[in-house]
C-alpha positions in Angstrom: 0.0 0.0 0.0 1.4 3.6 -0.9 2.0 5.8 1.8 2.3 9.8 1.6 6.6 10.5 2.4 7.6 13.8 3.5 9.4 15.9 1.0 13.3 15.0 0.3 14.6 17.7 0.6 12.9 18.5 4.6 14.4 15.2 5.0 17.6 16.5 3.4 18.1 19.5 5.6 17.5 17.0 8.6 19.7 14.6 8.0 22.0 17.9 7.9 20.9 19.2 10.7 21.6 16.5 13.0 24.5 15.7 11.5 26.1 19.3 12.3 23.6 19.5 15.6 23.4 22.9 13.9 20.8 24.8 11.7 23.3 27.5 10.4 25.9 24.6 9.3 23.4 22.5 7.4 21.9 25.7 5.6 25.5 26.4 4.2 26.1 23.1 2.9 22.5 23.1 1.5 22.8 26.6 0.3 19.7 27.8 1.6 18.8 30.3 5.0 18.6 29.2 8.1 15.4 29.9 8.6 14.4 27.8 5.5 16.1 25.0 7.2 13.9 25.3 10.0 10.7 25.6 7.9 11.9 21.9 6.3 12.3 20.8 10.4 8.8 22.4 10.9 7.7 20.4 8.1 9.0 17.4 8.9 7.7 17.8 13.0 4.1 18.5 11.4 4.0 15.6 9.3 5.4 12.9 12.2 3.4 14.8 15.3 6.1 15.2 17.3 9.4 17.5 17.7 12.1 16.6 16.3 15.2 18.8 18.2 15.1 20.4 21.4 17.7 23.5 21.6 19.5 24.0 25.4 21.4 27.3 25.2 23.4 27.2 22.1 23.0 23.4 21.7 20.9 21.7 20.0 20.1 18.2 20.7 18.0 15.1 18.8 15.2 14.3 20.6 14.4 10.1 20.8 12.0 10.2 18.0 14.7 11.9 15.7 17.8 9.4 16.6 14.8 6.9 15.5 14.3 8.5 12.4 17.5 9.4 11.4 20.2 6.0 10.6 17.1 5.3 8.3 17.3 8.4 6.4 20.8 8.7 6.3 20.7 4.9 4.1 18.0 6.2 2.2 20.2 9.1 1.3 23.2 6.6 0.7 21.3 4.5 -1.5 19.9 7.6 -3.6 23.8 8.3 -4.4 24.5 4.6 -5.4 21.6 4.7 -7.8 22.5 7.8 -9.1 26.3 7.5 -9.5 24.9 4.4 -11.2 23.0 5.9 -14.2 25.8 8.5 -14.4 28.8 6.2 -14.5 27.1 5.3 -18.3 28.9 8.7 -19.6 29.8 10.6 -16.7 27.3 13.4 -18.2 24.4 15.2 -16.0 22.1 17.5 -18.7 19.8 19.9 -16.7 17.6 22.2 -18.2 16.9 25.6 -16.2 15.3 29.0 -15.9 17.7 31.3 -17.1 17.8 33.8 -14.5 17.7 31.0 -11.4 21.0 29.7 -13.8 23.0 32.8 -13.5 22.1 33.6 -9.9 21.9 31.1 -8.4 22.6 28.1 -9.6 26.1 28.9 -11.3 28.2 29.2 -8.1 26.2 25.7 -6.8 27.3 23.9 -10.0 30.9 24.8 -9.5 30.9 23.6 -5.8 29.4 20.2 -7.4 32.1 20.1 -10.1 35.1 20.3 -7.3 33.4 18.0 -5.6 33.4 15.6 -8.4 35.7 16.3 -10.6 35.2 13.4 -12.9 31.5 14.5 -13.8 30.4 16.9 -16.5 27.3 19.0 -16.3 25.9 20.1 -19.4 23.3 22.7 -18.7 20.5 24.9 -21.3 19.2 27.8 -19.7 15.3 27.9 -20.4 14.4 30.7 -22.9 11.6 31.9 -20.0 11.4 31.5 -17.2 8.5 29.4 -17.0 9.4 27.2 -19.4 8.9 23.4 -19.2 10.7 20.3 -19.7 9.5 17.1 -22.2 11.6 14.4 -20.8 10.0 11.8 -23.0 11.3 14.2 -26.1 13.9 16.3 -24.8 17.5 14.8 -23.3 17.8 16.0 -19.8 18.4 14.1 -17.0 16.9 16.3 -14.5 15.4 20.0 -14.7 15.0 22.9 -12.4 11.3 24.5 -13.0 8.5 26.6 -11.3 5.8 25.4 -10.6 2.5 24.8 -8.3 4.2 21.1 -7.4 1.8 19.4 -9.4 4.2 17.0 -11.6 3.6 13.9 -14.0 3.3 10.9 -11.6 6.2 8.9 -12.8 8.8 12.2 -11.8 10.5 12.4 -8.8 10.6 16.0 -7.5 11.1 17.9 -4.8 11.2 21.7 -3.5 13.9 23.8 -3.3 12.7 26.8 -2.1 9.3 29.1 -2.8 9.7 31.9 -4.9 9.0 35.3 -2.7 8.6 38.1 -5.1 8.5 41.6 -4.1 9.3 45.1 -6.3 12.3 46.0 -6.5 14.7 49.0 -7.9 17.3 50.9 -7.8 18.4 52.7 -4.4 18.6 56.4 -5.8 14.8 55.7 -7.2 13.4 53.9 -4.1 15.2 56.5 -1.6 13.9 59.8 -3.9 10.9 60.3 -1.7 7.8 58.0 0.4 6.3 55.6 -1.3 3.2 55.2 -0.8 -0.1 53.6 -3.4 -0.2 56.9 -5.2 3.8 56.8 -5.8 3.7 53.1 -7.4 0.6 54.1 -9.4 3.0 56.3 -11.2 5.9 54.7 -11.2 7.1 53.0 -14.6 6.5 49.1 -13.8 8.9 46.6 -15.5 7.4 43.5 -16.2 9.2 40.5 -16.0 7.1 38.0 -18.2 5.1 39.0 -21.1 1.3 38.1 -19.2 2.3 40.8 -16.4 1.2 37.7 -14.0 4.0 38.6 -11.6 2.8 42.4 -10.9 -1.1 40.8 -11.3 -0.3 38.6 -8.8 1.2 40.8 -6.4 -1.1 43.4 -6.3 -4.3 41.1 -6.0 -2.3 39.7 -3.1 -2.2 43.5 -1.9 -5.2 44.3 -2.5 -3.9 47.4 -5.2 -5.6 45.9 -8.1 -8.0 49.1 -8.4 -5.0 51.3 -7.6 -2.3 50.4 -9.5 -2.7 50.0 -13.6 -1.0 47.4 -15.7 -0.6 49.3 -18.8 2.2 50.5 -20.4 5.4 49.8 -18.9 8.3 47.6 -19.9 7.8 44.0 -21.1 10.7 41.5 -21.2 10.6 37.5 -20.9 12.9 36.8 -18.6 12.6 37.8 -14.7 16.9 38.5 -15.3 15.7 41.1 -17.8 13.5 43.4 -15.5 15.8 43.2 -12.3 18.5 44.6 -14.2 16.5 47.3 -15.7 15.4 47.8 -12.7 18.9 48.4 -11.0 19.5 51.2 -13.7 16.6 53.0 -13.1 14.5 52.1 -15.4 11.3 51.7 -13.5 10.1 49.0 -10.4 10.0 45.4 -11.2 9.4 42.5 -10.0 12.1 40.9 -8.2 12.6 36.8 -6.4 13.8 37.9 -3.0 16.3 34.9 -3.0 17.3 36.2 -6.6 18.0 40.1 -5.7 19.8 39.4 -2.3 23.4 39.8 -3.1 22.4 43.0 -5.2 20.3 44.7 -2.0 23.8 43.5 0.7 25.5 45.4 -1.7 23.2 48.6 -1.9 
């Protein structure tokens, strides 16, 4: 009988977690915040009714159900890599397929980390032509792709969730820091739209509740989310911008 799992990659950051018996450790070597490590423990606590670690000062400690849970995931992790250095060891060759602006921000520095650590595979990657582009695995020849996406995947692929896309506007300091904004500001700022069905600004401003307030029209259109944060950063106008995507830019200023 089939029963529901809890996402790999919770169970990733877990396994991580424990192993490091810290939060901040196992987000570095997962690449991700800390505080989206805890939303994978959180997760993971929800779905088995019970906690998972306890903290006592700085430490933090596996509670019993954990050190239950955990020489179980750690071979199911194991056996993953066996499987998968399997099918690789047929050419040595990974070919991914992914949006183009998640490729140069993010995924670039992560595919050079994997290449140093092993040095005898090749990754051949295509950057999507937008953003929300798809993958044909029954016609096209990639191994594994990076997409967005609501989670609902064909039943025969194996996914899992790397992190939520948070979108918020975003533009260039001298533009935001000119004067208050407030609704009637936005409503006259130039918007930059990052996908050619303005869904992302749509989106954001039903979620807002500005959709009477602020018009769609006119405004830059490009087809890549890439495209309208850099014209935002010259000063272009406000787009939209992934959160995870512009943070190096907004440390910097």
């Amino acid at each position: 009988m089939s029963r529901r799992l809890p996402p790999l990659y919770a169970l990733r950051a877990f396994e991580a977690a424990a192993r490091y018996s810290s939060f901040t450790r196992a987000a570095e070597e997962l690449s991700i915040t800390q505080s989206a490590v805890s939303r994978h423990i959180r997760t993971l606590e929800d779905h088995f009714a019970c906690r998972l670690f306890l903290r006592s000062g700085r430490n933090l400690q596996l509670t019993e159900a954990a050190r239950l849970l955990l020489p179980g995931v750690r071979e199911g992790f194991m056996a993953l890599e066996r499987a998968c250095h399997t099918l690789h060891g047929e050419d040595g060759i990974l070919r991914m397929k992914a949006p183009s602006t998640l490729t140069m921000r993010w995924l670039l520095a992560r595919l050079s980390r994997f290449r140093h650590l092993q040095p005898g595979n090749e990754v051949q990657l295509t950057s999507a032509w937008m953003d929300i582009d798809s993958v044909d695995f029954n016609v096209e020849p990639f191994d594994c792709a990076v997409l967005l996406g609501n989670g609902h995947f064909p039943a025969d692929w194996e996914a899992s969730l790397l992190f939520p896309e948070e979108l918020i506007p975003v533009g260039a300091p001298n533009l935001l820091n000119d004067q208050p904004w407030d609704v009637a500001r936005l409503a006259s700022a130039e918007l930059l739209h990052p996908t050619p069905d303005r869904r992302d600004w749509r989106n954001w401003l039903q979620r807002m509740g500005l959709s009477d307030k602020v018009s769609l029209k006119g405004g830059q259109v490009f087809d890549t989310l890439e495209l309208g944060m850099i014209a935002a950063a010259r000063g272009y106008g406000v787009s939209m911008g992934d959160l995870l995507m512009v943070a190096e830019d907004v440390a910097q200023g």
